[in-house]
Residue, then its C-alpha position, 0 to 999 in steps of 0.5 A: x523327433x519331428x516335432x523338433x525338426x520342424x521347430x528347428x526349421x520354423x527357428x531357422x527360417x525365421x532367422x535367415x529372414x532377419x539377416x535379410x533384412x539386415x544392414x539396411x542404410x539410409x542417409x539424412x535428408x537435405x538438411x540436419x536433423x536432431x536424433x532422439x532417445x525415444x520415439x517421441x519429439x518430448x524424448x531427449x535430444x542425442x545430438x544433430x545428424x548433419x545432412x547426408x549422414x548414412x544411418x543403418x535402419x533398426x527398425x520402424x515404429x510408426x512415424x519414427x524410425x530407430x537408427x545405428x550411426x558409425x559409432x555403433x549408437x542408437x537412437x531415434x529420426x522421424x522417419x520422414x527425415x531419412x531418404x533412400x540415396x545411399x552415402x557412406x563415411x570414409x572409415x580410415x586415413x588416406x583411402x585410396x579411391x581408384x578409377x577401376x575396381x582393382x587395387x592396381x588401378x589408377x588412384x581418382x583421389x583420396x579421402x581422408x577420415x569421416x569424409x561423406x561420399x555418395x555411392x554411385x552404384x550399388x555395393x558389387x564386392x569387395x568395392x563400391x564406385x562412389x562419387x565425392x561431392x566435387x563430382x569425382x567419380x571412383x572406386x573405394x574398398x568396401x572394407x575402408x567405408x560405413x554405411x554400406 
């Protein structure tokens, strides 16, 4: 009986630790980078990730890191390409960026579908105060972006 107990909360623990890491972004350097099927510059060539791309960090082996991008698809970056500066992509059409985190608030700008924006602030709730590349700084639903 206590064996299992312990070994219930060995599993448990470990668990929470994983979703604790979880969901780590990352974004594309400066300039555009090319994705891999493995963790070696002789993998295959998946495609080009434009500058600024957010991409979900898996996990990291070695020099490379395997990354998720918004169509949910895996592959591989070197890991001296991603940076820390957070962006995330408009995931619908139209959304509304406010200049207050209230849906009542004064509509900044819109956004229309798969348009880049940096995150201004860290992620507090159900909104993220970004800024577009134009300067305009506001606020966009969490649950209408990825790669937060």
């Amino acid at each position: 009986m206590m064996r299992g107990l312990l070994t219930f909360l060995a599993l448990s623990t470990s668990l929470l630790c994983g979703l604790a890491q979880a969901l780590e972004f990352k974004s594309v350097g400066a300039n555009p980078v090319i994705l891999y099927d493995a963790p070696t510059l002789k993998g295959g060539k998946v495609y080009v990730a434009p500058r600024g791309m957010p991409v979900e960090l898996i996990l990291t082996y070695g020099a490379w890191s395997k990354v998720r991008d918004m169509a949910g698809d895996l592959s591989w970056v070197e890991s001296k390409d991603l940076v820390a500066r957070r962006n995330v992509i408009v995931r619908v059409s139209n959304a509304k960026v406010r200049a207050a985190a209230d849906e009542t608030a004064a509509m900044v700008f819109s956004a229309d579908k798969n348009v880049l924006l940096e995150m201004a602030e860290p992620v507090a709730g159900a909104w993220i105060k970004v800024k577009h590349k134009d300067g305009q700084l506001g606020y966009i639903k969490a649950s209408e972006v990825w790669g937060n």
